[in-house]
C-alpha positions, 0 to 999 in steps of 0.5 A: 172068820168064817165057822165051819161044819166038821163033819157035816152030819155033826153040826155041834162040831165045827171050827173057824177058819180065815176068810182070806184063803183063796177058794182053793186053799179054802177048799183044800183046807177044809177037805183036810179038816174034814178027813181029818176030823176024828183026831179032834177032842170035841168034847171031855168024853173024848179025852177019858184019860185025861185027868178033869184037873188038867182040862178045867179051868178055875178061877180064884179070886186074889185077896185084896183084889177089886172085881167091881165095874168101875 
């Protein structure tokens, strides 16, 4: 997997794409994702209208359930 820039002048914004496209998929992919990036929830400041219920995840723990190393 290779990490990608999108935008570049947003370089906290990136996704992971194959390393097995072809240079012009690769390209055209990546050109497509670029154009289209504003349509990404990249943080939960750009989803304000989803409840944080829905977007956090909570893990409890189960009675009687080990969690050691062994």
């Amino acid at each position: 997997m290779e990490m990608v820039v999108l935008p570049e002048n947003h370089p906290d914004r990136h996704v992971k794409i194959n390393t097995t496209l072809t240079a012009a998929l690769r390209a055209d992919f990546i050109q497509f994702l670029c154009d289209h990036s504003e349509v990404f929830a990249w943080s939960y400041d750009d989803m304000p209208d989803i409840s944080h219920v829905v977007i956090c995840h909570k893990i409890v723990p189960q009675k009687g359930r080990s969690y050691d190393a062994e």
